[in-house]
C-alpha positions in Angstrom: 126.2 49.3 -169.9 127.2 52.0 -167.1 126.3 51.3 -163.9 124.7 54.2 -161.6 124.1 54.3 -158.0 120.8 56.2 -157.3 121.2 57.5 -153.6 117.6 59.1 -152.6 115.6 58.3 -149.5 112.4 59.8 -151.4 110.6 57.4 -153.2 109.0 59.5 -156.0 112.1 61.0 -156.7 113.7 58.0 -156.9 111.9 56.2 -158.7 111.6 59.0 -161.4 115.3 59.4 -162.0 115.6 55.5 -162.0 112.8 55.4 -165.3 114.3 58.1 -167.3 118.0 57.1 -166.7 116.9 53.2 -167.4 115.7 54.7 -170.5 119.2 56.4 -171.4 120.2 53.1 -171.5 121.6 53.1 -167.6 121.8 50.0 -165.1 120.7 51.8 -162.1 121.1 50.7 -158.7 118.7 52.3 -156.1 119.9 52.9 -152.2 117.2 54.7 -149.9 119.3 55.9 -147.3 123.3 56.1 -146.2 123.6 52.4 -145.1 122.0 51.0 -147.8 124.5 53.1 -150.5 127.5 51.6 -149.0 127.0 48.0 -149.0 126.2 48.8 -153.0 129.6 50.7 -153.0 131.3 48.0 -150.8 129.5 45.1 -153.6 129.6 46.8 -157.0 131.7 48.8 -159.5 130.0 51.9 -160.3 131.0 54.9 -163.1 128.2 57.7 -161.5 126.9 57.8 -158.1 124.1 60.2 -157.8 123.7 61.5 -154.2 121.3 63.1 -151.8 123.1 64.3 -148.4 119.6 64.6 -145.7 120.0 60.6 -145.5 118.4 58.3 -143.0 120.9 56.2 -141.3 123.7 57.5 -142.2 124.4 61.3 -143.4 125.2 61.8 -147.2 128.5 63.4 -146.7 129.5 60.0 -144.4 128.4 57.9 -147.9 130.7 60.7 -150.0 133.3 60.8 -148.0 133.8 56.6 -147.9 133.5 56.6 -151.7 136.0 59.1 -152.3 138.3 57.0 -150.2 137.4 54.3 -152.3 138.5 56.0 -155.9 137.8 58.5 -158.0 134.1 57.6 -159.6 132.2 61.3 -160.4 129.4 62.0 -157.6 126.7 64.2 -158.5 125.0 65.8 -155.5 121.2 66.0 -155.9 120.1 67.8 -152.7 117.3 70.6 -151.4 120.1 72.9 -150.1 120.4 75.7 -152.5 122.8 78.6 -151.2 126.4 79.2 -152.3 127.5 78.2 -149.3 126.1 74.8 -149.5 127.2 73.9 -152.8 130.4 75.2 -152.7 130.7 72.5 -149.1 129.4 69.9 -151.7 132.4 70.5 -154.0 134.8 70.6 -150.7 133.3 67.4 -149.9 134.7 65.6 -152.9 131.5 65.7 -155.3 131.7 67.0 -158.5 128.7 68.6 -159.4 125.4 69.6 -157.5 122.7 70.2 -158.3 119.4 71.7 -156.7 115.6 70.3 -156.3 113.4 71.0 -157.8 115.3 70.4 -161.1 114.1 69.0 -164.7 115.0 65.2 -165.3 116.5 67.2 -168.9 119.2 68.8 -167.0 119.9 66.1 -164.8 120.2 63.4 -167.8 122.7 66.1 -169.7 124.8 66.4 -166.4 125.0 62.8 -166.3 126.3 62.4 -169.6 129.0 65.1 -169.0 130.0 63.2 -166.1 130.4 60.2 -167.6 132.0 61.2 -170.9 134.6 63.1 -168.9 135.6 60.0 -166.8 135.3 57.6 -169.5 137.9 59.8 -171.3 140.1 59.7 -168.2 140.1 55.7 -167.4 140.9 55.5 -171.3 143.6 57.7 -170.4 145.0 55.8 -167.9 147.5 54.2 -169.8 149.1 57.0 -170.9 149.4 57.8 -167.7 151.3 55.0 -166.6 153.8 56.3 -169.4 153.6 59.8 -167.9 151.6 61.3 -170.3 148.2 62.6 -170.0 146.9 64.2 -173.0 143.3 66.1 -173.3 142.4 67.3 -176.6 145.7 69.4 -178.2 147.5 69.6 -174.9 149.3 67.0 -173.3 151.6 67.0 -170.2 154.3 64.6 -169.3 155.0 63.9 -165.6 158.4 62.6 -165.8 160.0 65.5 -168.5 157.6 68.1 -166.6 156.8 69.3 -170.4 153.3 70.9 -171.7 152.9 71.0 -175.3 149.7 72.7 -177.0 149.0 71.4 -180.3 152.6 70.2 -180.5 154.3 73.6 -179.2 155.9 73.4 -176.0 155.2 76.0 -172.8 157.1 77.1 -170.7 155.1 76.6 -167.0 156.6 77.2 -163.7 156.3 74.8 -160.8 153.1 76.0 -159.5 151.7 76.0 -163.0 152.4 72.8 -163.9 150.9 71.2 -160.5 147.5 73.4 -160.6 147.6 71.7 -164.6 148.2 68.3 -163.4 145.4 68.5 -160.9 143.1 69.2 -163.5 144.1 66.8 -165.8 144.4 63.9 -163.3 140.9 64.8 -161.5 139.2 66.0 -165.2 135.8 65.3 -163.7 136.0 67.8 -160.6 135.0 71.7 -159.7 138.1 72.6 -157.4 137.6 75.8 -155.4 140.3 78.0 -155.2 141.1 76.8 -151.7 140.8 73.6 -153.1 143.3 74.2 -155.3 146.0 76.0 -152.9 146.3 73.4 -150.3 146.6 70.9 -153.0 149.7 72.6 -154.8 151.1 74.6 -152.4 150.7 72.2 -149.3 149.1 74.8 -146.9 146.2 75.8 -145.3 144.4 78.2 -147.5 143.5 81.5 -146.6 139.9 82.8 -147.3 140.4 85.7 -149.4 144.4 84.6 -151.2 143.8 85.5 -154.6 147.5 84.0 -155.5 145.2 80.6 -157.2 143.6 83.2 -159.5 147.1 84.9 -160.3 148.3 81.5 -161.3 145.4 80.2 -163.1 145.0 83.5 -165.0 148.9 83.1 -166.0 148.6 79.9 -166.7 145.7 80.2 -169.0 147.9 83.1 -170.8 150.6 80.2 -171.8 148.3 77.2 -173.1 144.8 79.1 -174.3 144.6 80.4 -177.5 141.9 82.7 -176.3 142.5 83.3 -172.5 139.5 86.0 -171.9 137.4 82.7 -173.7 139.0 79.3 -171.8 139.0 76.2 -172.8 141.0 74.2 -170.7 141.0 75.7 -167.5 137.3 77.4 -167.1 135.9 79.2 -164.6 132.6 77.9 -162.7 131.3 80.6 -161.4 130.8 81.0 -157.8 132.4 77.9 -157.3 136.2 77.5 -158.7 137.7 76.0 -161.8 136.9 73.0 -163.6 139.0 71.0 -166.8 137.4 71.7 -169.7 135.0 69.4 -172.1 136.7 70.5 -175.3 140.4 70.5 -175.6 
């Protein structure tokens, strides 16, 4: 049974999500503010944490940022905050998807799911990994030979391509901004309105989609950034 961590000081809310997510077939753990959430995270192994950010006692983005330094388990951010701006400092923050209240349990049942297939795929992956291959779908990437093959044909990637690939397949279950994505591979500080991620993602997708105007491995979320594809 997967284990979620239910962060949400209100008590309707979270009592709502923790029935219809029991019924999925969850074990959910509620926390009802910041300190709470972390002795869970500090006691138990969790595959989902669900995550409000206005938090008594300590501040959501405190709780994100300590289970982020912790490992890689997807966060969803459930929060009242609805601008571009906010969610896009959600994703910056290390979470992996947002989304707004008021929403429909339905959407936030189906988001789960994605979550948790995507990062079940990856820890089964993990082995591979350890060989230096990462596969998703047709493509697959080794880390030691720096070769990409789609559907057994080899590409030819340049550096940058390569690392912008690997982050995606390493991380499968996070939205990366393009920022996000430039101080990761090219080691600097980005700047605001460098469109040289969007050069290298749209060359990139050129070399290992079979439709790059329709993506399936590297798609565009928009507003937001990039994301790994479901489908490979």
């Amino acid at each position: 049974m997967k284990k979620i961590l239910l962060v949400e000081d209100d008590i309707e809310i979270n009592q709502l999500v923790s029935k219809y997510l029991g019924k999925e077939g969850f074990d959910i753990h509620s926390a009802y503010d910041g300190k709470e959430a972390l002795t869970h995270i500090q006691n138990h192994e969790y595959q989902l944490v669900i995550l409000d950010l206005m938090l008594p006692l300590i501040e959501g983005q405190e709780v994100l940022r300590q289970i982020r330094a912790k490992g890689t388990v997807p966060v969803i951010i459930l929060s009242a905050k609805d601008s571009e701006i906010d969610k896009i400092w959600g994703l910056e923050l290390g979470a992996d998807d947002y989304m707004t209240k008021p929403f429909t349990i339905g959407e936030l049942v189906a988001r789960v799911k994605a979550q948790l297939r995507r990062y079940m795929d990856f820890q089964r992956d993990a082995a591979g990994a350890e060989t230096g291959v990462i596969r998703h779908g047709e493509l697959e990437l080794n880390i030691h030979t720096f070769e990409v093959t789609v559907a057994g044909r080899k590409k030819s990637l340049t550096a940058k391509e390569f690392a912008i690939l690997k982050l995606f397949l390493t991380h499968p279950t996070r939205v990366y901004t393009k920022s996000q994505i430039f101080e990761s591979v090219w080691q600097e500080e980005s700047i605001s309105d460098d469109n040289t991620v969007m050069v290298h993602i749209n060359r990139l997708r050129a070399k290992i989609e079979k439709d790059p105007s329709n993506p399936v491995f590297i798609q565009t979320v928009w507003g937001f950034g990039y994301k790994l594809g479901e489908e490979g």
